[in-house]
Each structure stands twice: as C-alpha cells, then as structure tokens.
C-alpha positions as CSV (number, residue, x, y, z in Angstrom):
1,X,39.1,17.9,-24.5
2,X,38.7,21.6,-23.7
3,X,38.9,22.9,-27.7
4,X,36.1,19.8,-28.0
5,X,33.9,21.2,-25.4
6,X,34.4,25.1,-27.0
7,X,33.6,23.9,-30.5
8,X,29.9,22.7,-29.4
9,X,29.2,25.9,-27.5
10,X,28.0,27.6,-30.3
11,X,25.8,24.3,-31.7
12,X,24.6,24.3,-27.8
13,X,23.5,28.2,-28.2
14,X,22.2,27.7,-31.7
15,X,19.7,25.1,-31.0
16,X,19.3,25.3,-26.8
17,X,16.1,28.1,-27.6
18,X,14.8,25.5,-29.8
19,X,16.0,22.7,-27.4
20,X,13.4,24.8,-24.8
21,X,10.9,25.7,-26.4
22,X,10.4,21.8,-27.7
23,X,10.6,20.6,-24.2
24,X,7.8,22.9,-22.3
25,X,5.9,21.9,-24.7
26,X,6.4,18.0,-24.4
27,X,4.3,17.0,-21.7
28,X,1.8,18.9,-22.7
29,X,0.6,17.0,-25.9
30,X,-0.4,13.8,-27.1
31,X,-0.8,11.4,-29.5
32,X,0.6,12.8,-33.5
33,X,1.8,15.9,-31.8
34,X,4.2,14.5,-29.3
35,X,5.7,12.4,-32.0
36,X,6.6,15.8,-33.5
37,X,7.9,17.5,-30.5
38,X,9.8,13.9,-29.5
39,X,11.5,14.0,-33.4
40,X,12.0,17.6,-33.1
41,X,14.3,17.7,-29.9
42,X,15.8,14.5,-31.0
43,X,17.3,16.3,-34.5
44,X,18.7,19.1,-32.1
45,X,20.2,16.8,-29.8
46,X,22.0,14.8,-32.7
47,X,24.8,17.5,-33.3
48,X,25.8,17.0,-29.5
49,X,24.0,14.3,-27.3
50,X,23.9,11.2,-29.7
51,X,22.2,8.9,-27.0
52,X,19.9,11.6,-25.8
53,X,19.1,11.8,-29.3
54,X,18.7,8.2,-30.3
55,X,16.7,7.6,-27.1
56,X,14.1,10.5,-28.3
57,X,14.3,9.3,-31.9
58,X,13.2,5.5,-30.7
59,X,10.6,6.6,-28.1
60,X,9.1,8.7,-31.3
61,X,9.3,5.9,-33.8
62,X,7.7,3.7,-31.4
63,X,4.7,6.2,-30.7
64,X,4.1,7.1,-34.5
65,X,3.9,3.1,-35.2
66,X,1.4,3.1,-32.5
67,X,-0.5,6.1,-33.5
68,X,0.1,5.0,-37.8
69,X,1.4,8.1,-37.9
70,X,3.7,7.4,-41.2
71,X,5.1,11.6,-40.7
72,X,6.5,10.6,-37.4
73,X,7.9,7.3,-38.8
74,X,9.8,9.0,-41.3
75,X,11.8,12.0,-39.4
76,X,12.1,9.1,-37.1
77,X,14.0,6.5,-39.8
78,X,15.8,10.2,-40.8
79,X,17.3,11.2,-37.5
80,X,18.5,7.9,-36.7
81,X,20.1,8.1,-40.2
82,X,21.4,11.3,-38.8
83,X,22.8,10.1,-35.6
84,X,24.3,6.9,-37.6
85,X,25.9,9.1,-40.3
86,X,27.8,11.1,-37.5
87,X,29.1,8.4,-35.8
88,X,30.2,7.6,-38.6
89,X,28.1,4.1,-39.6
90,X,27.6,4.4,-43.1
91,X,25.6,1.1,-43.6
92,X,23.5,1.8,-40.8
93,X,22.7,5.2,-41.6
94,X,22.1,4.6,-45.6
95,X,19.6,1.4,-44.0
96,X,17.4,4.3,-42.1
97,X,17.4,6.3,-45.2
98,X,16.4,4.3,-47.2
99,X,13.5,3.3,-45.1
100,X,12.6,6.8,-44.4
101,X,12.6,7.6,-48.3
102,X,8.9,5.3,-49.3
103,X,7.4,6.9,-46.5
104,X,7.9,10.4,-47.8
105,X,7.1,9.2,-51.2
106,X,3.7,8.0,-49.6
107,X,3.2,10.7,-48.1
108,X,4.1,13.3,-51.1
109,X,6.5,15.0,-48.4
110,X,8.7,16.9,-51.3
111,X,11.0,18.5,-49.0
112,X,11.8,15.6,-47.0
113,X,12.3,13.1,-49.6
114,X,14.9,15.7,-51.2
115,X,16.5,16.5,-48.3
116,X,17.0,12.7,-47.6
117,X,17.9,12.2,-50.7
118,X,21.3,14.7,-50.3
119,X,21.9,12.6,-47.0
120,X,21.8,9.4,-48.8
121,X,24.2,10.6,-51.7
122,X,26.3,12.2,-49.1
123,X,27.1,8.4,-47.7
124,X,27.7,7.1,-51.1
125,X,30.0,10.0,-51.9
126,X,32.1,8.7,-48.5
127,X,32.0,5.5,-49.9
128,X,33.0,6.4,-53.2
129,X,30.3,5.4,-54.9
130,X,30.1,8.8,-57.2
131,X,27.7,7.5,-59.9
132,X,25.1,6.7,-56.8
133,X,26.2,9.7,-55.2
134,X,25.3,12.4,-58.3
135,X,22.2,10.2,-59.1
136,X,20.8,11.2,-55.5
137,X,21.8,14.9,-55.7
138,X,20.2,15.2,-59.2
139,X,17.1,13.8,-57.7
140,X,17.4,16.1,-54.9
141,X,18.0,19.0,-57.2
142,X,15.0,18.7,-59.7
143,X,12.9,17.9,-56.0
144,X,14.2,21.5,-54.6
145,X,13.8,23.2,-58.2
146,X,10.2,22.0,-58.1
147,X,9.5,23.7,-54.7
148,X,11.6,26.6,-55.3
149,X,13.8,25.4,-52.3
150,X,16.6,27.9,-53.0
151,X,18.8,26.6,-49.8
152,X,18.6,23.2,-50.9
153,X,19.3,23.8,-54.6
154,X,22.4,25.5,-53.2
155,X,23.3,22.1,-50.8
156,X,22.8,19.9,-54.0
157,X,24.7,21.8,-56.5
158,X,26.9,22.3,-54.0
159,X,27.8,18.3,-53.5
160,X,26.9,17.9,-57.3
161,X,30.2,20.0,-57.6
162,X,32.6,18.0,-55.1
163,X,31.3,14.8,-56.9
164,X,32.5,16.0,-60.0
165,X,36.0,17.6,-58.8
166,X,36.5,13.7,-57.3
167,X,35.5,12.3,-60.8
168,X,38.0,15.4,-62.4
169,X,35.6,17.1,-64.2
170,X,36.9,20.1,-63.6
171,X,34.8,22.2,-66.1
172,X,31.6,20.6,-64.4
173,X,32.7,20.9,-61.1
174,X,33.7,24.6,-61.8
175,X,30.1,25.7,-63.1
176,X,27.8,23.6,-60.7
177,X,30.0,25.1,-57.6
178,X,29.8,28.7,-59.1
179,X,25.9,28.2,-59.4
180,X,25.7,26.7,-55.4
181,X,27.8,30.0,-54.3
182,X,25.4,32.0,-56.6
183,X,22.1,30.6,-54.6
184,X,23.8,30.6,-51.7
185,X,24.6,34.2,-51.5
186,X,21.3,34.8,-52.9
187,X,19.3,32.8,-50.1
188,X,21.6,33.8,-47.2
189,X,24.2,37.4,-47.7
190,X,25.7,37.1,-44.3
191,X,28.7,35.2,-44.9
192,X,28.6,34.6,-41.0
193,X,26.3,31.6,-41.0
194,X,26.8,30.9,-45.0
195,X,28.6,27.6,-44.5
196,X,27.3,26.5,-48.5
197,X,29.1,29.4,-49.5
198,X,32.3,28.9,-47.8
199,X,32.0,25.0,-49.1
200,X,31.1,26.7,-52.3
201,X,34.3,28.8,-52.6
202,X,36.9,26.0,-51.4
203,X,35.6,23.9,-54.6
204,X,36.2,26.6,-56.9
205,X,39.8,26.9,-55.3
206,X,40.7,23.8,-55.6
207,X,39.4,23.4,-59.1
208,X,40.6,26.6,-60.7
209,X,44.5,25.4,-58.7
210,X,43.8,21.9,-60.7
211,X,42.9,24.0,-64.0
212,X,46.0,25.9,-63.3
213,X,44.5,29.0,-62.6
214,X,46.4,30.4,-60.1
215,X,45.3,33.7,-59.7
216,X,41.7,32.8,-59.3
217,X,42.4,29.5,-57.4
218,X,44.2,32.7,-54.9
219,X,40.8,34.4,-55.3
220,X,38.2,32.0,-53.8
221,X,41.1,31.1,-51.2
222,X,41.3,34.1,-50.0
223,X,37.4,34.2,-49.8
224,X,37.0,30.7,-48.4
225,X,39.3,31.8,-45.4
226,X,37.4,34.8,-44.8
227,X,34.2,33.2,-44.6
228,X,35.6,30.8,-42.3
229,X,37.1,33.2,-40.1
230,X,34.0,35.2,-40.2
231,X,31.6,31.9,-39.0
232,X,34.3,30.8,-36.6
233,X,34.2,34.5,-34.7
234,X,29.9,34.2,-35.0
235,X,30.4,30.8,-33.5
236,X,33.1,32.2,-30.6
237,X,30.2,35.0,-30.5
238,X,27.5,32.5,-29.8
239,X,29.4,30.1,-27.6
240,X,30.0,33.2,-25.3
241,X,26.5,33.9,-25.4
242,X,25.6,30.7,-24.4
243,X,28.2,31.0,-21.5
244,X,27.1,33.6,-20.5
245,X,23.1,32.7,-20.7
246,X,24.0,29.7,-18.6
247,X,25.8,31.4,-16.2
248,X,23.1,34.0,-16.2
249,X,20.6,31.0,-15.2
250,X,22.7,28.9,-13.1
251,X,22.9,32.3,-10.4
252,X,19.2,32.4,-10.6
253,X,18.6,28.6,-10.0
254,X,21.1,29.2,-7.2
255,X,19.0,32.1,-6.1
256,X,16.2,30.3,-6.2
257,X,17.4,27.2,-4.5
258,X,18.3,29.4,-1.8
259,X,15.3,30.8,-1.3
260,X,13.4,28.0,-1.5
261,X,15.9,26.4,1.1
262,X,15.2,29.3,3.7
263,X,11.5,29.6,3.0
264,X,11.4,25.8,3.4
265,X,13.2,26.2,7.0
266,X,11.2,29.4,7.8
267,X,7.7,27.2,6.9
268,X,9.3,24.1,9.0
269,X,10.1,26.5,12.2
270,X,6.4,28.2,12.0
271,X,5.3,25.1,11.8
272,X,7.4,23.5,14.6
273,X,5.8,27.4,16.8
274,X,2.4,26.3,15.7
275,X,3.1,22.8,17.3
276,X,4.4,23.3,20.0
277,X,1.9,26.1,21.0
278,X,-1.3,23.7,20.1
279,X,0.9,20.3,22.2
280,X,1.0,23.1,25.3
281,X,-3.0,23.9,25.2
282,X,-3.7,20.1,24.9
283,X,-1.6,19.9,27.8
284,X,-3.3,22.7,29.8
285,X,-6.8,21.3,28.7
286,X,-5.9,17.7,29.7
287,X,-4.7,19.4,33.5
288,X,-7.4,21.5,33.6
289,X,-9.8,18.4,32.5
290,X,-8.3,15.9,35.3
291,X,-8.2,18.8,37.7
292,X,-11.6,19.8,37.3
293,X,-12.7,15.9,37.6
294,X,-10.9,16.0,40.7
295,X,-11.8,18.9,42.3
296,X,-15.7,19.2,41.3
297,X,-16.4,15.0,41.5
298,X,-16.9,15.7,45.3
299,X,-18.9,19.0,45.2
300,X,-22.2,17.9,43.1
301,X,-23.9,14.8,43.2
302,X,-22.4,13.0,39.9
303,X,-23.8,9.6,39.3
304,X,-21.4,6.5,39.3
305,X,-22.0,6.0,35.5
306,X,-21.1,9.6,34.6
307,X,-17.6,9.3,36.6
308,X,-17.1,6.4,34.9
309,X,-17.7,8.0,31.2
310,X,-15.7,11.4,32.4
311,X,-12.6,9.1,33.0
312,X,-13.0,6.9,29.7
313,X,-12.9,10.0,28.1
314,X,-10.3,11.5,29.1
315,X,-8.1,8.6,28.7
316,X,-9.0,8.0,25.1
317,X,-8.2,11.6,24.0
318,X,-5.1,11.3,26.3
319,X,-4.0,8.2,24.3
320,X,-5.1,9.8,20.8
321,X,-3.0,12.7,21.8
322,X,0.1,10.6,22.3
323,X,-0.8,9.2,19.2
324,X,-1.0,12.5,16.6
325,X,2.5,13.1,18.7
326,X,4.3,10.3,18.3
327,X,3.0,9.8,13.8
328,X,5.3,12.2,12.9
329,X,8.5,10.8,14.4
330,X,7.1,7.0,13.2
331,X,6.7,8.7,9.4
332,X,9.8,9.9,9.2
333,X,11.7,6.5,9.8
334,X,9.3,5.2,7.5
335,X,7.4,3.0,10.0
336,X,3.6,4.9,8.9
337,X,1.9,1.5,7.6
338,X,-1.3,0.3,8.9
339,X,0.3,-2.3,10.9
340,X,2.6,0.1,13.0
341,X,-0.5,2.3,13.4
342,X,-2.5,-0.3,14.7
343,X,0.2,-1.8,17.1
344,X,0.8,1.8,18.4
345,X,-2.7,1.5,19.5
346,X,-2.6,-1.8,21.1
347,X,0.3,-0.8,23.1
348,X,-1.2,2.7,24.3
349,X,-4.5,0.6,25.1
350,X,-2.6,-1.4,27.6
351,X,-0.6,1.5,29.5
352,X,-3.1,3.4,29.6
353,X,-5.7,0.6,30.6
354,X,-4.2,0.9,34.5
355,X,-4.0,5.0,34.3
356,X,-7.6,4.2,33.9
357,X,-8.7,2.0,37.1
358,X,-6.3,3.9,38.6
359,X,-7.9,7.1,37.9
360,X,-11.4,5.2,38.6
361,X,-9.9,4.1,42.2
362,X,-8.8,7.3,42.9
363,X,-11.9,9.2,42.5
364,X,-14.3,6.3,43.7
365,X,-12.0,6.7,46.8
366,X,-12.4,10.9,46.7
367,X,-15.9,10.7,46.4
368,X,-16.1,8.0,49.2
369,X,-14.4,10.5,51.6
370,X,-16.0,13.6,50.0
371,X,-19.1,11.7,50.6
372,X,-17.9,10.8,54.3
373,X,-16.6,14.4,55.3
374,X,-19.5,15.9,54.0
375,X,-21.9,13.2,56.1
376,X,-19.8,14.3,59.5
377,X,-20.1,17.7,58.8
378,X,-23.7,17.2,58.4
379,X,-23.8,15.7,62.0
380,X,-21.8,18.2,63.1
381,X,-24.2,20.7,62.0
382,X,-26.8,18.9,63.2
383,X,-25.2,18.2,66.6
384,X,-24.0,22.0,67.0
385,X,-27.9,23.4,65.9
386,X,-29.2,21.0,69.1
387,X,-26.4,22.9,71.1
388,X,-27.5,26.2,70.5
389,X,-31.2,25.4,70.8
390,X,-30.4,23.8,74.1
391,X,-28.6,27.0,75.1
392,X,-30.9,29.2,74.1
393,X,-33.8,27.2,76.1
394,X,-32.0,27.3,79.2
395,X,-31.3,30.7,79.1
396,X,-34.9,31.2,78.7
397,X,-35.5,29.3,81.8
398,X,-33.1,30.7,83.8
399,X,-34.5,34.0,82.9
400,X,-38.1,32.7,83.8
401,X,-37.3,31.4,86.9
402,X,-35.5,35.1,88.3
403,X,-38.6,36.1,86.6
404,X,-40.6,34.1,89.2
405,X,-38.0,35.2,92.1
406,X,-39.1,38.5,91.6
407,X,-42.3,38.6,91.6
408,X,-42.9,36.3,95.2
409,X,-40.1,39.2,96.4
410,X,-42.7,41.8,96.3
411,X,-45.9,40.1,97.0
C-alpha cells in the first residue's frame, strides 16, 4: 500500500500545478470554456483519481452536448477511453474511442485524431489484434508526419516497433525502434522524463538478444536501465517535492485556521463587550424613563391622556427590548421562523399587559395623592397667611390702643 501511495507522488506533483491552475479558473467560466477546463482537470485526474475523473469527464460530455460543442464531446469520449483503458476495460475504452475518432475527423482536429488513433491501436495490440494494431499507428504516424508532431512520430514508431518484435520481424522492429529513440532524443535530450526513449531502448534489447546480438542487446540494456534509474530518481525527486509543497501548505492552512479561529473568538467577545454595554444603557434608560415618570408625574400638571401614552410607551419598548434579547438565543436553537416570532410577541403582550394597568394604577394613585398633598398644603398656606395677617393686625391694635393710653395720660 505504502510503495502504491509513493509511486503516484510524482504523477500527484507533475500534474497538481496544472490540477490548480484548472480549478481557480472553473467557476469562473461558462458555456464552451468550462467544458474545456471540466475535460482538462478530468485528463489530470485519470492517472490517480479515476472517479474524480470520470465524474468531470461526464459532467463535461453532458455540457458540450448541451452547448453542441462537438470539441468538448470529443476529449470527453477520449478521457473516458482513458479512464476505461486503465482500468483495464478494453471493450469499453476502444467503444469511447471510436466515438471520439468522427468527431475529430469533423472537426479536422489532426492532433487529436492521431493521438486517438495510438490509443486505439494500443488496445488492439493488448488484444492481439497486431494487423489492427500497426494499421492505427501507421495512420497515426502519416497524421504526426503531416503536422510535424515529432513527440508523437516518436510514440508511433515506437509501438510500430513492439508490434513488429510480437509479429518477429526483427529487422523491422529493429529499424522503426532505432528511428522512435532517434526522435525521441531529438524532441526531448533529458533522459529524465524521456520515457519513449527508455521504451525505445528496451525494444532494441530485446531484438538485437533475439537476432543474437549479444553485445549490442548488452548495449541498449545497459542504456534502458540507466534511463530508468535516472526517471525513477526525477520521480523520487518530484514526489519529495510534492511532500514537501503539501506539507509546506498544510502549516499554512493550519496557520490560517488558527488565526481565523482566534480572530473569530476575539470578533465574538467584542461583540459579546458591545452587547452587554448597549443591554446596560437600555437598562439605565428604561430606570431613568420610569423614574422620571414617577418622580415628575406629580410635579407639573400632565394631562390624563399623556400619562396614559408615557406608560404605553414605555411598555412597548420594554417588551421590544426583551424581544432583540431573547432572538439570538431562539436563532441559535433554530426556532427564528415567523411563527416563533410572532408567538414571542403574543406572550410578551400578555405579561406585560398587567405591568401596564399596574403601572397606570400606580401613577393614577401618585398623582391622586400628589394632587391631594399639594391641595392641603395649599390650605395650609392659605390657613397660615390668615394667621400671620391676624397677628400682625392685632399687634397693630394693641399698639394703637397704648397709643391712646398715652396720650389721655398727659392731657
């Protein structure tokens, strides 16, 4: 399991930029384009993530037949043949070629006619079927020759060759594999990545050991295992890479995870600060509101229909306040339909419907003894001012009757 999972690192780091790039652009197209970037994903994903793949490839074909886009419908058919021919299904895979094949006829798509032609003949090779087989890489060939495709001349000589080593002709075998390692080596020097050429050189091994020639059969072994080597180290090179690119991201998205977490909390407790500091001043403004009711009701002459209003008021914005309060709690249990809104209201309605006529009795009640003090102390006033005046004139008669005294004392 572990040597399975190692071998696909390097396909994984090989095709994961391409993998990306595809997929930020996905959601951002439409129509003929997305049927390209849907195809394009799904070939990358065939190597590693068949159903990934095949879901892409299906959810393109269906698009292009929507959009009569016969491009889309073709590298569809192909990369189902793909993912088919891996499994390996044979049948199924040379039934998507072969559909795929008209299409690029139609569409005078040289390049992937040829190339699905060397897929087709590949499947008839496995099945043995080597007059089919060289038929479709001759086809291939002449298609590549025409566009000066040197990579693909290289693939169909290449399987031109094996054919003919199968059929044991050796001489034919030996001079189509020595042109394929010839264009191979011409299109690609770095015998890291040069897998035709490595494919190449095993065929002329095996065919010069059948022809009896040792000493070159020794030759091109000797090659063939040094290329190999030398794209199984760039492979072990890339699947490190890849390890170490992922591990690279996974910290970050970590990092950033973590970050988000404690900014998240640090939002949630601002937000709890802000809250609770706005709940407190509706609180002091519904005291100071009441107490103000209460305390000034009694002081100025406020007409029944105002005290009446003041208290209605205050009793609604009391309930609505109990209302914003209590949403958040009701939200978060998932009770925030219409229905539990509207209930919530009904049942605030009737508590609060006595708080009311209490608070009505209660200040009818302070204004009737506000009312009553304030008439005694009126008569009180009123009662003390006769006093005084009644005072004051009998100290003025007093003083005008020794006035009177006096003045009969002399005479």
């Amino acid at each position: 399991m572990l040597g399975t999972l190692f071998s696909l690192q390097p396909i994984l780091a090989q095709n994961q930029i391409i993998i990306d790039s595809l997929q930020n652009r996905l959601d951002k197209v439409k129509g003929k384009d997305k049927v390209a970037v849907l195809n394009g994903l799904a070939k990358e994903y065939t190597t590693f993530k068949a159903e990934k793949s095949l879901s892409l490839a299906e959810e393109a074909l269906t698009l292009a037949q929507k959009e009569n886009d016969l491009k889309g419908q073709a590298d569809s058919y192909y990369i189902h043949g793909l993912i088919a021919f891996a499994k390996p299904e044979y049948p199924q895979s040379l039934k998507f070629f072969l559909q795929a094949l008209p299409l690029y006829e139609k569409l005078n798509d040289t390049k992937g006619k040829a190339t699905t032609l060397v897929k087709t003949g590949e499947i008839y090779k496995f099945r043995k079927d080597y007059k089919k087989a060289l038929d479709k890489f001759k086809r291939a060939l002449e298609l590549f020759s025409a566009m000066s495709e040197r990579a693909g001349e290289a693939t169909a000589l290449g399987q031109m060759a094996e054919v003919n080593f199968q059929l044991a002709n050796y001489e034919e075998a030996l001079k189509l594999a020595e042109q394929s390692l010839n264009l191979a080596q011409e299109v690609n020097p770095d015998t890291k990545t040069n897998e035709t050429a490595r494919e190449s050189c095993k065929i002329l091994a095996e065919v010069h050991r059948n022809l009896k020639n040792f000493e070159e059969a020794l030759t091109y072994k000797d090659i063939y295992i040094s290329i190999k080597d030398s794209i199984d180290r760039h492979q072990k090179t890339l699947g490190l890479e890849l390890q170490s690119r992922n591990h690279e991201r996974e910290v970050k998205e970590r990092e950033a995870k973590h970050k988000a977490e404690i900014r998240k909390e640090q939002e949630k407790k601002e937000k709890e600060n802000r809250d609770t500091v706005q709940y407190s001043m509706i609180v002091l403004i519904f005291i100071v509101l009441f107490g103000s009711i209460l305390f000034f009701m009694g002081k100025f002459d406020v007409s029944q229909n105002m005290i009446d209003t003041m208290i209605f008021l205050s009793v609604l914005l009391l309930s609505r306040f109990f209302i914003v309060l209590i949403m958040p709690y009701a939200s978060a249990m998932g009770a925030d339909a219409p229905i539990v809104t509207l209930s919530a209201n009904f049942m605030l309605a009737l508590l609060f419907a006595p708080l009311q006529k209490y608070l009505e009795r209660k200040l009818k009640k302070k204004v009737a003894e506000d009312i009553a003090e304030e008439s005694e102390k009126d008569t009180l006033r009123e009662q003390v001012k006769q006093l005084s005046e009644q005072i004051e004139q009998n100290k003025q008669d007093q003083i005008q009757k020794e006035k009177e005294a006096i003045s009969k004392d002399l005479k």
